[in-house]
N, C-alpha and C positions, 0 to 999 in steps of 0.2 A: 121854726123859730126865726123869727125876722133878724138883719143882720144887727141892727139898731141893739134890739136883746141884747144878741150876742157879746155888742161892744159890752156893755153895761156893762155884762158879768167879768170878760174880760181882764175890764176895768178896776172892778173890787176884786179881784182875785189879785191884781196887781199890788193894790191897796195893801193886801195881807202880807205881801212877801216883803214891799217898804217899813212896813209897821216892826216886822223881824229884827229886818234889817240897824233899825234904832238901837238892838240890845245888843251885850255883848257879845260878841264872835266867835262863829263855831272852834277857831283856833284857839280859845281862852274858854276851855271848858272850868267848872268849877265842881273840885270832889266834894259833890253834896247830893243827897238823893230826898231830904226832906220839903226842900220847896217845890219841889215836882209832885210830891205824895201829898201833899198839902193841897196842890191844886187839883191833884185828880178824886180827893177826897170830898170837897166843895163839888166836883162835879160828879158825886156818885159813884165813884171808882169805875166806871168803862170800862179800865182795862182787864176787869174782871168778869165781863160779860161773854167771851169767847177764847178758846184756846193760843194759845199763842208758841210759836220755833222761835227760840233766841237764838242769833248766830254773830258770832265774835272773829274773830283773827287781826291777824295783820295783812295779808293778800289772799284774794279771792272771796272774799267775805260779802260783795253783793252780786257777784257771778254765782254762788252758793245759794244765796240768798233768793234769785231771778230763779235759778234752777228748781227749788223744792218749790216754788209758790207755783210754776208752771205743772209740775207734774201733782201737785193738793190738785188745782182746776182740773187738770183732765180727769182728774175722781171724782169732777162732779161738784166743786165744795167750790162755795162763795168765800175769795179770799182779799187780804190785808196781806200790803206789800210796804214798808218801810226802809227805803235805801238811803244812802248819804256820799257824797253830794251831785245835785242835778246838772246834768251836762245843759245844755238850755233855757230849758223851764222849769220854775220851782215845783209847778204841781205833779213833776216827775218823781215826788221824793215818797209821793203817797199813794199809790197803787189801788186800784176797787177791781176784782177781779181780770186783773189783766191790765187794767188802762187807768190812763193818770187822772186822780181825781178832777172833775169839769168844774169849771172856773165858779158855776152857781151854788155846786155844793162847798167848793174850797167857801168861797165867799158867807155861806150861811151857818155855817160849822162855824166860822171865829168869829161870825158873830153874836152866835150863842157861847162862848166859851170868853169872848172879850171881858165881859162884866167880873166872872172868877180870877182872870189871868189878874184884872187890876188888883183885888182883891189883897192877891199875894202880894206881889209889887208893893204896894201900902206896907202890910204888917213886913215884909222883910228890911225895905228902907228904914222901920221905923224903929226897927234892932239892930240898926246900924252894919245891914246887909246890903248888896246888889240887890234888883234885879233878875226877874226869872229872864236868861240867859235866851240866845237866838233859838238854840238847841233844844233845853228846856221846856222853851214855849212849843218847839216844832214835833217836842212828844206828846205834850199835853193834846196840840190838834191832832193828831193823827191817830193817837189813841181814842178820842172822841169820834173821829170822824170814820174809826172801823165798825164803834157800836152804832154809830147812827144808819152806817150802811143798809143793814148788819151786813157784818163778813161771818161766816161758820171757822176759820182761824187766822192768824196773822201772824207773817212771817217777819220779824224785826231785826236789822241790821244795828246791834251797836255802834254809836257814834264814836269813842274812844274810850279802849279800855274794856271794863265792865263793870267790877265793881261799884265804881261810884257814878259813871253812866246814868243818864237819867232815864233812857230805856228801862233800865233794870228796878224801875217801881213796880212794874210788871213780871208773871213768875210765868216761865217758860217751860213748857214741860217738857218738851227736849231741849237742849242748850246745846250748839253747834261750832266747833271749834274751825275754821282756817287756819292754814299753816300761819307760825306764829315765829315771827323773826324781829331784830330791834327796829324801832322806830318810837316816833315820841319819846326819845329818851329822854328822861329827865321827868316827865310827868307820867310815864305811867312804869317806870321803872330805870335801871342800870343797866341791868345784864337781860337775858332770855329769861332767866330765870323769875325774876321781880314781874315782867312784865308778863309772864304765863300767869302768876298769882295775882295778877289786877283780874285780867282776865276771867279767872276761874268762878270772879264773885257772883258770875253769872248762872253758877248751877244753885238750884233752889234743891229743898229738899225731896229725895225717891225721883228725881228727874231721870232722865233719859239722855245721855251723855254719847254725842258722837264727833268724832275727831279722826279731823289728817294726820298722816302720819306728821312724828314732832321731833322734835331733838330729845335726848334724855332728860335732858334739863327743865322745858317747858312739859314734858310727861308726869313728870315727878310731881309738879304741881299741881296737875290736872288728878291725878292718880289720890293726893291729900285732900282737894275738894273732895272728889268723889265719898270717897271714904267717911269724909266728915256729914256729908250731908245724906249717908245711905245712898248713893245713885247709882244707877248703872252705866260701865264705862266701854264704850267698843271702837278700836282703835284701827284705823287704816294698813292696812298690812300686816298683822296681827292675827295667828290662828284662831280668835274667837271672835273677832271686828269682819271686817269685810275688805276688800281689794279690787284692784283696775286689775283686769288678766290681760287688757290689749287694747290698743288702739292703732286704727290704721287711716290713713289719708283718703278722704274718698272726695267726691266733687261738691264743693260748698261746706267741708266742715272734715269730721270723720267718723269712724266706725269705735264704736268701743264695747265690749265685752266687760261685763263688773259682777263680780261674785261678794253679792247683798251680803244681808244680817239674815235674811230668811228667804232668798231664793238668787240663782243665778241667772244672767239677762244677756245676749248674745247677739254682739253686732247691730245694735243698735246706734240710729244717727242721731249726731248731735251738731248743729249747724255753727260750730265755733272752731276755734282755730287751735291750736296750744296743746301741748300737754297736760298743761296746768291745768287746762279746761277741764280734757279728760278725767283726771284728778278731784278736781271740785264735783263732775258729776258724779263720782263713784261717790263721796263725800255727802251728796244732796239724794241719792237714791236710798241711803244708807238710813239718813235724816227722816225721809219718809216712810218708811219702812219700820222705824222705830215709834212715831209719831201713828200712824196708824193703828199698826196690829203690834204694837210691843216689840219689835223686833221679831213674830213670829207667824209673820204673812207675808207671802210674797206680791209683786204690785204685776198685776195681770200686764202681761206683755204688749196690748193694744194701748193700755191707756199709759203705761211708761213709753212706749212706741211718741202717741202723741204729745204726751210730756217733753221731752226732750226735743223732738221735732220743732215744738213752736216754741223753743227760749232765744231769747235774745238779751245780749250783754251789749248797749252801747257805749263806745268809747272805750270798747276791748278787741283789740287787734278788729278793729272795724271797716272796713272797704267802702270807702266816699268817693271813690273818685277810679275814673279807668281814662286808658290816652292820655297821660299817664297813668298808673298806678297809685293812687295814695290810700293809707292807712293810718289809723288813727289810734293810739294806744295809752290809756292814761295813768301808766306807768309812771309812779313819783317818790319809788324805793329804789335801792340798789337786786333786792327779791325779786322785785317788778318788771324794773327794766333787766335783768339776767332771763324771765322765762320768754320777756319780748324778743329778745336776741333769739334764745333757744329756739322760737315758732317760727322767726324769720328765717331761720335756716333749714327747720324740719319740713314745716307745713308749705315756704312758696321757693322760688326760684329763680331769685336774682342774683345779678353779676356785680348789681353797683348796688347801693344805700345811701339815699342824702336823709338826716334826719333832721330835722327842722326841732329845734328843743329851747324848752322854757320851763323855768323849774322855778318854784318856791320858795321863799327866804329858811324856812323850818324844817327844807329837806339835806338831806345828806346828797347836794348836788358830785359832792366827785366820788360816791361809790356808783350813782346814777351814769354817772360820764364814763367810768371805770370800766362798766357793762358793755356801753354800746361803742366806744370806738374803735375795737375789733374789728367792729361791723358797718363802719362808715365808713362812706366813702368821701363823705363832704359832711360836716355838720354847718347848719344853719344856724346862729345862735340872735335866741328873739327875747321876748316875755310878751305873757298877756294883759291885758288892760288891771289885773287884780293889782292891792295894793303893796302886796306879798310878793310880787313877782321882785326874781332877785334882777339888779339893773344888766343889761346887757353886756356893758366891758364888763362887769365883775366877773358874771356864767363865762363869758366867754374867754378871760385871762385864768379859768379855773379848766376851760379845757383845753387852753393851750399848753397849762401845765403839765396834762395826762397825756394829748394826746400832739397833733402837730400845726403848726402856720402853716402850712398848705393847704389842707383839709377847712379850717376854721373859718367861717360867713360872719359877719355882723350885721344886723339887720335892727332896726329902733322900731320897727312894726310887724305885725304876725302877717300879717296881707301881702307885704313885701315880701317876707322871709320866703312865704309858702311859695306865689307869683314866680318867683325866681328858682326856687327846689323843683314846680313843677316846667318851668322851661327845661334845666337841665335836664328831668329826666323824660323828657320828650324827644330829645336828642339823639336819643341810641338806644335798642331795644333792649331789654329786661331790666332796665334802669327802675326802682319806685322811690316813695317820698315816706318817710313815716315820722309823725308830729307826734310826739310824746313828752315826758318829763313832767305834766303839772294834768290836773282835770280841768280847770279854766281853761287852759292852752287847749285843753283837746275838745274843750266846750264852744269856744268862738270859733274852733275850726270846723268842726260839724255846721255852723250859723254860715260861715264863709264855701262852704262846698254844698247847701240849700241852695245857695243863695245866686251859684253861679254854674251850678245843675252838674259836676261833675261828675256825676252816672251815665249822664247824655250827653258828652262832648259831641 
């Protein structure tokens, strides 16, 4: 393919993510599921043409997500990956067996599906509705662009919530729970409890129901779906669910031991950092294992071997950068940034911590800050180029609240902030840098350590 090609495609791959960009914004979801079903109906329902893993939470939920799609492929199976949101590039969000959908088929896919998408637009406007939303439109493609592959199943991360998630026009035949803790409060609930039941809308009926261990609260309502829709429920740590029996530190990741739904698997590597990780992959082996053989086939130990071997989670606890140290995590909960803390302490071995953070207008920035200044030693306080990013005295008069004026950086630019995190920790040995609090943040920082080779200082 000449480079010329290349641009082209590029180019209209570009086209589609602007074109998104026009509607309204992933953060102003709308609890409606018929203008999605509407458009996937006009285009022949796709999303009924191959099986599909829904998986929901509040964290870990495209760590989960990476994990069961990597160990489908090693079985062999042409898959559909659907994550949210792309640390880089948009065609990150739609996965064709392993790799991010190529700019020609992004590009040819919406423009077969453009003609429908207007379609709706019209008849909604004209009932005195929005707009098929950024989101919306971004299930409409990607449901399209599994059957055009074809993928043999597809694993789809809920955008927020579940119930009224526009993901969920599609019926899952397993439905996959992440641990489930507050967030979006106010739109997808009050308590734990509210927001397990958004959640839950996601189990269809005789589904295949697999879950992190939970609070009682979000169990309870996980437990009344179940029920109502006949499905089977198997719970993390739970004599009749499955469990983590161990994990240990090894070079690049670690070791973990997980007693399945139908077999036990022993010291197997997973190239991620966390506990949580560990967790999620008990979680994800559990997922497949139910999705396969019902829960009553165990996953031959070569090909979970290679499943877990080749997963990658970027922008989770990520290593960008060495001479110094930098890490990247895009931690944007108080959940989040607590198991970031936790792996900074378990899984590496530093003396000092500058964290370099930028946080969201929509996040609960001071249970975020709450987490980490334990564990700093300096905070950098930045924001990303987003339009959501909260302004830098505000983040940073919020953690001088928590934490202290000596510690506190102010910085008007992420290039500076980081620049100056990675001098200090240059300075003295076991010193690292860890950029967290927003996905944007941890997205332009991934763009910023390409860009200036921080693997090969």
């Amino acid at each position: 393919m000449s480079e010329n090609i290349y641009d082209e495609f590029e180019e209209a791959a570009d086209a589609v993510y602007r074109a998104l960009l026009e509607r309204i914004g992933e953060v102003n979801p709308q609890p409606r599921l018929e203008p999605t079903r509407r458009a996937m109906e006009l285009l022949g329902d796709p999303q009924r043409s191959y099986p599909m893993i829904h998986v929901t939470g509040t964290n870990g939920k495209t760590s989960t997500s990476r994990m069961i799609e990597s160990i489908l492929r090693a079985h062999g199976l042409r898959t559909g990956l659907l994550t949210s949101p792309h640390l880089v590039r948009f065609n990150e969000r739609i996965m064709i067996d392993g790799e991010p959908l190529g700019n020609e088929a992004l590009a040819a896919n919406w423009a077969d599906i453009a003609p429908y998408i207007a379609m709706v637009d019209t008849e909604l406007v004209a009932a005195g509705d929005v707009p098929l939303t950024f989101f919306e439109t971004l299930t409409v493609l990607a449901f399209a662009c599994f059957a055009d592959a074809p993928v043999d199943v597809a694993v789809v991360e809920v955008g927020m919530g579940g119930e009224w998630d526009s993901t969920n026009v599609a019926d899952g035949q397993v439905a996959v729970f992440a641990p489930i803790a507050l967030d979006h409060i106010g739109r997808l609930g009050n308590d734990i409890a509210e927001i397990a039941r958004t959640k839950s809308g996601i189990i269809k009926p005789s589904a295949a129901v697999v879950s992190a261990a939970q609070s009682a609260e979000a169990l309870a309502e996980l437990q009344r779906a179940v029920d109502l829709t006949e499905s089977t429920l198997a719970v993390q740590g739970e004599p009749t669910g499955f469990e983590l029996l161990n994990s240990t530190m090894a070079v690049g990741g670690q070791l973990i031991s997980v007693r399945g739904l139908a077999g036990s698997y022993t010291e197997q590597f997973l190239p991620l950092y966390g506990s949580h990780q560990a967790q999620n992959a008990a979680v994800a082996i559990a997922a497949v294992e139910a999705f396969l053989g019902g829960g009553s086939q165990a996953i031959a130990d070569d090909i979970l071997t290679e499943g877990l071997s080749g997963v990658t989670s970027p922008g989770r606890l990520q290593l960008v950068g060495i001479e110094p140290t930098v890490i990247v995590d895009a931690a944007h909960n108080p959940h989040g940034a607590e198991a970031l803390v936790a792996a900074m302490k378990s899984f590496f071995d530093f003396d000092e911590i500058v964290f370099v953070l930028g946080i969201l207008e929509d996040k609960d920035a001071a249970g975020i800050i709450r987490a980490i200044v334990p564990a700093a030693e300096r905070i950098h306080v930045t924001r990303s180029s987003s339009d959501r990013a909260i302004g830098v005295d505000e983040l940073a008069d919020t953690v001088l609240d928590i934490g202290s004026e000596d510690t506190t950086f102010r910085f008007d630019d992420l290039e500076t902030a980081i620049e100056q995190a990675r001098r200090w920790a240059a300075e003295a040995p076991r010193r690292a840098v860890v950029v967290t609090g927003s996905i944007t943040l941890v997205g332009e920082t991934l763009s910023l350590a390409t860009a200036g080779d921080w693997m090969n200082p």
